[in-house]
The first five atom37 places (N, CA, C, CB, O) and aatype in JSON, in Angstrom:
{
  "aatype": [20, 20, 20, 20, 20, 20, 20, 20, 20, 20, 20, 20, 20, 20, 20, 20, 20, 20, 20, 20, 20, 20, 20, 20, 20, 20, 20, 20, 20, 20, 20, 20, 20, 20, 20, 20, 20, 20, 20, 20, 20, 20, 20, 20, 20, 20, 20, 20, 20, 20, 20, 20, 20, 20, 20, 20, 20, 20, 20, 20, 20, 20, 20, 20, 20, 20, 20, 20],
  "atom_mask": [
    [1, 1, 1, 1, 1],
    [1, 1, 1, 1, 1],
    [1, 1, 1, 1, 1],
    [1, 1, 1, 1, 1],
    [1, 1, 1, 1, 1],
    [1, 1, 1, 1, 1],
    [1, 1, 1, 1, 1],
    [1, 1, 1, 1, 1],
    [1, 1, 1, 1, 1],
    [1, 1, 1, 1, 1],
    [1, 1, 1, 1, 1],
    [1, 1, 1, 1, 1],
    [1, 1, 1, 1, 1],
    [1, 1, 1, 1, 1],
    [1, 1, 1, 1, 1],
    [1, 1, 1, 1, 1],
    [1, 1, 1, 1, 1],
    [1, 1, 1, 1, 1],
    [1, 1, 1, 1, 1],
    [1, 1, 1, 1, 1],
    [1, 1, 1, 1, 1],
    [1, 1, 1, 1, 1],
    [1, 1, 1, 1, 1],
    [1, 1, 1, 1, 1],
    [1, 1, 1, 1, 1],
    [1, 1, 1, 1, 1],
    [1, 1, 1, 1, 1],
    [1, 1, 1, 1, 1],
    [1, 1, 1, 1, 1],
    [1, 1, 1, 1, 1],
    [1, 1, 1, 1, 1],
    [1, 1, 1, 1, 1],
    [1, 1, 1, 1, 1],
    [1, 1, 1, 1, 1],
    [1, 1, 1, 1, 1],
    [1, 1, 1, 1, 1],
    [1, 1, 1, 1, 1],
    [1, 1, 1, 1, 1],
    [1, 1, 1, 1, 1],
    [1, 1, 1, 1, 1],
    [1, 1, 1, 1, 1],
    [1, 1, 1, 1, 1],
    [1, 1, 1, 1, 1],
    [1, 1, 1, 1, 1],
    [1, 1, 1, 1, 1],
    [1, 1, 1, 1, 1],
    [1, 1, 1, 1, 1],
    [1, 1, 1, 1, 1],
    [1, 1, 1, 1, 1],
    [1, 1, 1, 1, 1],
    [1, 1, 1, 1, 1],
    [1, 1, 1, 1, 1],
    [1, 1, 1, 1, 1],
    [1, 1, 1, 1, 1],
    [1, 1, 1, 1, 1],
    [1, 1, 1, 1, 1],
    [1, 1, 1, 1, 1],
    [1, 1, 1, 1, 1],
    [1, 1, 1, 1, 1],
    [1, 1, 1, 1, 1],
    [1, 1, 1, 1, 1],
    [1, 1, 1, 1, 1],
    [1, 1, 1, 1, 1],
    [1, 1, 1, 1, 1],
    [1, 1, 1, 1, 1],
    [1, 1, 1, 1, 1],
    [1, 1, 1, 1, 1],
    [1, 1, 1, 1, 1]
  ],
  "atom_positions": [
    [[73.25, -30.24, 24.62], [72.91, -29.39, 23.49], [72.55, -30.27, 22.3], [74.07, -28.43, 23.14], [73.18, -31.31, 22.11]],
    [[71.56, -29.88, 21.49], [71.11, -31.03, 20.71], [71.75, -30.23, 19.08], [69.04, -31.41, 20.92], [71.94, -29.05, 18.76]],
    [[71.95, -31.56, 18.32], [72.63, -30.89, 16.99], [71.28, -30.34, 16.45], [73.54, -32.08, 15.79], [70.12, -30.15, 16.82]],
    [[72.15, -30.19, 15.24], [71.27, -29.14, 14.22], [70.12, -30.29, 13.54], [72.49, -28.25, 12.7], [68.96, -29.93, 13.31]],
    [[70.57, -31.67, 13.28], [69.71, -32.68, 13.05], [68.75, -32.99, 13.89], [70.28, -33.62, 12.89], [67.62, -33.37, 13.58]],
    [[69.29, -32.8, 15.21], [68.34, -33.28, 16.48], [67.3, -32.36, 16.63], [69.08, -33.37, 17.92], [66.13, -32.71, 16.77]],
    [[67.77, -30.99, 16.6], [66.61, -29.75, 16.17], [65.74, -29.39, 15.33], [66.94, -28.89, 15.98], [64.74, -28.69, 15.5]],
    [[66.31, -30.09, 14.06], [65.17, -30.64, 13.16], [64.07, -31.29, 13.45], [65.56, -31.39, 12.41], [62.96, -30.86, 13.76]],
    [[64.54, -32.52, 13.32], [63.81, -33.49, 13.97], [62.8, -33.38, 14.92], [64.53, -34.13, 14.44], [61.67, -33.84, 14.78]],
    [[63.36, -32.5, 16.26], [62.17, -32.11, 17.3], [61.58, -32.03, 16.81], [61.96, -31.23, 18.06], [60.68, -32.84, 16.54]],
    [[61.92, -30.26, 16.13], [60.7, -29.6, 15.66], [59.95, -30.12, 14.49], [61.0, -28.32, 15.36], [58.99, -29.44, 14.14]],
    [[60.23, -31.27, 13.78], [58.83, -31.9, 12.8], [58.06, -32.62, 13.45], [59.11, -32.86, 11.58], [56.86, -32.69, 13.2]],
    [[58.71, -33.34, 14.52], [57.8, -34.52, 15.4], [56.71, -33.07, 16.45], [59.35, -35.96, 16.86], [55.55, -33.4, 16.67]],
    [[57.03, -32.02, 16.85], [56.3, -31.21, 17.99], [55.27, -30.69, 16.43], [57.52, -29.71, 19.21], [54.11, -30.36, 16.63]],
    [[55.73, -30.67, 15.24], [54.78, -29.65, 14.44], [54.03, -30.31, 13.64], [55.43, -28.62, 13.61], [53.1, -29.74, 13.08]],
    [[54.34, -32.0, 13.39], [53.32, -32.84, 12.85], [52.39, -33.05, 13.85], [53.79, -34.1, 12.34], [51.33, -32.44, 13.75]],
    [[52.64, -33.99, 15.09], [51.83, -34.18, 16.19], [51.08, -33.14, 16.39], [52.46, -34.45, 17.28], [49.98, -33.16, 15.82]],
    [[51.38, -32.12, 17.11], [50.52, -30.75, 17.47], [49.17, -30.33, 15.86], [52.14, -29.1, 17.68], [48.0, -30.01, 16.05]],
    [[49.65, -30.44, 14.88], [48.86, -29.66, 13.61], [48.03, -31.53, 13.35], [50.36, -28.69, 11.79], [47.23, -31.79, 12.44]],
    [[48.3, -32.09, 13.93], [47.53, -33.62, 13.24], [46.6, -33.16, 14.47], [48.52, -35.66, 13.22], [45.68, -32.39, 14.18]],
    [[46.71, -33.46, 15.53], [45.93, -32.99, 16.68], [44.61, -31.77, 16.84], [46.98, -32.57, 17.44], [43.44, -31.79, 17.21]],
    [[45.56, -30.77, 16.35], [44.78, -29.37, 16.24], [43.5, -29.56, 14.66], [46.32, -27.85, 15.91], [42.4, -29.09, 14.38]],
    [[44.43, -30.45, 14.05], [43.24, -30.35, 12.85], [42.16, -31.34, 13.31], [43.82, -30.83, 11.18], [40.99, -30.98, 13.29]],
    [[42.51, -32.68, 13.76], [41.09, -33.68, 13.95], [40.32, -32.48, 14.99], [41.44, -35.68, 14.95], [39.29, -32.22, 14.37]],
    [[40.33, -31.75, 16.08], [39.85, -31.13, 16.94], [39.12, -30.04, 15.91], [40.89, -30.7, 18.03], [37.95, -30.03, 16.29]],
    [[39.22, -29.43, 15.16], [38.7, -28.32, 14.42], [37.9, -29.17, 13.82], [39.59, -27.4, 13.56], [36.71, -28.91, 13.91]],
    [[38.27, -30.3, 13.13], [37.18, -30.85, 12.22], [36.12, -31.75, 12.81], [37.79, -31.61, 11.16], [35.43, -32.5, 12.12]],
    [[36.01, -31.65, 14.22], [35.04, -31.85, 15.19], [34.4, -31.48, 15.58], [35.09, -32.02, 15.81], [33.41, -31.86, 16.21]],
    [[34.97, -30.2, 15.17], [34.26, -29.05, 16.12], [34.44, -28.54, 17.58], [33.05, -29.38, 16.21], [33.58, -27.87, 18.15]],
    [[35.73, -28.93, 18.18], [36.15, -29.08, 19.47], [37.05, -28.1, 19.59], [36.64, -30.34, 19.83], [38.23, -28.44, 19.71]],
    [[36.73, -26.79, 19.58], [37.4, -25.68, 19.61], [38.47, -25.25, 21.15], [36.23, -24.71, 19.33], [39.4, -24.46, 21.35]],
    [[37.76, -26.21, 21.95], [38.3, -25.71, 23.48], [39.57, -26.74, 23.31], [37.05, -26.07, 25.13], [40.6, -26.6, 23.97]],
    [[39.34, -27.98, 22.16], [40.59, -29.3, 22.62], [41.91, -28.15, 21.57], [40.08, -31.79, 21.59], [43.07, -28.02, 21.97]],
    [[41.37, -27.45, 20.24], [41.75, -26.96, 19.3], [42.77, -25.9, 20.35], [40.54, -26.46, 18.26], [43.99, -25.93, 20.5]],
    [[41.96, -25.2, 20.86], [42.76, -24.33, 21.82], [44.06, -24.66, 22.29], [42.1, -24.17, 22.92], [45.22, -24.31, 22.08]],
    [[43.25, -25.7, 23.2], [44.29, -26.63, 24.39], [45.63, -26.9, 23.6], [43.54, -28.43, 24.94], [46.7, -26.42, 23.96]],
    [[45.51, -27.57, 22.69], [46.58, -27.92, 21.6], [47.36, -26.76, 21.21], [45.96, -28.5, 20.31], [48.54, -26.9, 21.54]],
    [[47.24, -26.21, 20.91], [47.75, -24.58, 20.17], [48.45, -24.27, 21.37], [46.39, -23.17, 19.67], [49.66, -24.06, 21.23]],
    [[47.99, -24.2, 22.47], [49.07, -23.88, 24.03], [49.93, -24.62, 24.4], [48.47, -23.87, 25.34], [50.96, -24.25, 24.97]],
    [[49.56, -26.07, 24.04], [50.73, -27.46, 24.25], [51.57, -26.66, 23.29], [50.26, -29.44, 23.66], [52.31, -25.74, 23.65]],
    [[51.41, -27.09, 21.99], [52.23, -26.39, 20.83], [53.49, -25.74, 21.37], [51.35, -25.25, 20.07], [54.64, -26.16, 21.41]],
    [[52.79, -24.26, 21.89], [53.59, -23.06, 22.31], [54.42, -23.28, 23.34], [52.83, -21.98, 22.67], [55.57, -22.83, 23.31]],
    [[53.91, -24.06, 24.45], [54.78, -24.47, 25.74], [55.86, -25.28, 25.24], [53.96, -25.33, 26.89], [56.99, -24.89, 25.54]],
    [[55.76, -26.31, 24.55], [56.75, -27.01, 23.9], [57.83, -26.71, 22.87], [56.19, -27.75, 23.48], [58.82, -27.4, 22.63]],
    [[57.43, -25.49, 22.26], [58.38, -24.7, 21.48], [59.07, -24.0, 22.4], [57.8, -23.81, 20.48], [60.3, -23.93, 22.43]],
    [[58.17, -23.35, 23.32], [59.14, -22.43, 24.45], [59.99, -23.32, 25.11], [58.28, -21.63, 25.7], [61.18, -23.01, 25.26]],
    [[59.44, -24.67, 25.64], [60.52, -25.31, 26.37], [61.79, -25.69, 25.16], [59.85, -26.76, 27.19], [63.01, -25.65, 25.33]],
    [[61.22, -25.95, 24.25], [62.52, -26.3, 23.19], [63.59, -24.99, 23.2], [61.88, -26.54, 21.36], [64.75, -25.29, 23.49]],
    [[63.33, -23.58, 22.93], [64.25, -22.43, 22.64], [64.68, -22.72, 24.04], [63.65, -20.79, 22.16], [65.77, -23.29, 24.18]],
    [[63.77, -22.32, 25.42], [64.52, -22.38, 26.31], [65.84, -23.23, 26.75], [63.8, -22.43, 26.91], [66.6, -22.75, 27.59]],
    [[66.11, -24.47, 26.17], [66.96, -25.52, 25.89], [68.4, -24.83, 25.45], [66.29, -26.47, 24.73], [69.55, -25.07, 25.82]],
    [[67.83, -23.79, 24.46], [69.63, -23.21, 23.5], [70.13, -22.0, 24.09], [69.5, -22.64, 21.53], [71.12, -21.31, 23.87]],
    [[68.86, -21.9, 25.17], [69.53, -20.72, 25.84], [69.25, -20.42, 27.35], [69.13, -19.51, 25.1], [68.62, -19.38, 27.53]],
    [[69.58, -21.12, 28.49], [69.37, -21.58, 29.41], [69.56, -20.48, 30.28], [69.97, -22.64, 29.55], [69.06, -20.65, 31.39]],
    [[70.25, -19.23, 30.05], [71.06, -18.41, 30.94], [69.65, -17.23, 30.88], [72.91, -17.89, 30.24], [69.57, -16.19, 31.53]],
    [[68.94, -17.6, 30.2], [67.68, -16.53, 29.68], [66.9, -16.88, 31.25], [66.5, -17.12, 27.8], [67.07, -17.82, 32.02]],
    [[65.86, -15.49, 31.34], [64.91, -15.94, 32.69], [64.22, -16.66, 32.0], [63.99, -14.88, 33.6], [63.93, -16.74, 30.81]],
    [[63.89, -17.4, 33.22], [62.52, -18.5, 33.07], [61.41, -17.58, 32.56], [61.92, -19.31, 34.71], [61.22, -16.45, 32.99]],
    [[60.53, -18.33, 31.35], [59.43, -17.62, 30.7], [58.11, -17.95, 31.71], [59.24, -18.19, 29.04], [57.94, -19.1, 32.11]],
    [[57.32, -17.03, 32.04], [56.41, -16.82, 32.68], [55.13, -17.9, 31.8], [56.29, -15.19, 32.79], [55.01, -17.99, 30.58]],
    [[54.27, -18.64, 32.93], [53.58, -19.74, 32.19], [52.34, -19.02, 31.3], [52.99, -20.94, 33.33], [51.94, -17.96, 31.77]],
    [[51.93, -19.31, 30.54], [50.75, -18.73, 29.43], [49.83, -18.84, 30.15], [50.4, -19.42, 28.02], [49.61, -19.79, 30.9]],
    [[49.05, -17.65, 29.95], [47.68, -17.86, 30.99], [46.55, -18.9, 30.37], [46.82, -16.25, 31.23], [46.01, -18.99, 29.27]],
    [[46.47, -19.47, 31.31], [45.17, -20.7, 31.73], [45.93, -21.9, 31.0], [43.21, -20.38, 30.91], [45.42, -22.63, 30.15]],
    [[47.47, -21.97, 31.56], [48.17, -23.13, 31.24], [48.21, -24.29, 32.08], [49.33, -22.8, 31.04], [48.73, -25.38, 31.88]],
    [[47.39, -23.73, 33.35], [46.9, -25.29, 34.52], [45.93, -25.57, 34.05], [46.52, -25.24, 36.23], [45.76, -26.78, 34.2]],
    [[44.93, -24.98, 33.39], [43.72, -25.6, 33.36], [43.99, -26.78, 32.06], [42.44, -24.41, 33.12], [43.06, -27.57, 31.87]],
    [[45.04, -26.88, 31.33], [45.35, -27.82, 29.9], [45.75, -29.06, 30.65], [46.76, -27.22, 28.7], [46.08, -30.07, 30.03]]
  ]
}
């Protein structure tokens, strides 16, 4: 179980990386990488909650999450 610091922390390192990412891709014009990113994002937040609460069902994968 990760502390309340450690949960911090994730979540600035998953929300700097992901929004540094998602922005060079927009300001490229690379809307499909812009996408792709925005779904990493989400999978990685989901895997993070899923973490504090393990007894929950497994979340069903986001559609067109093989093709990333």
């Amino acid at each position: 179980m990760l502390t309340k610091d450690q949960l911090a922390a994730e979540l600035k390192r998953i929300a700097t990386t992901q929004i540094s990412d998602i922005t060079r891709a927009v300001k490229e014009g690379q809307k499909a990488i812009a996408l792709n990113e925005v779904r990493d994002m989400a999978q990685r937040l989901n895997r993070l909650a899923d973490a504090f609460s393990p007894k929950a069902p497994a979340r069903p994968a986001t559609e067109g999450a093989e093709a990333a």
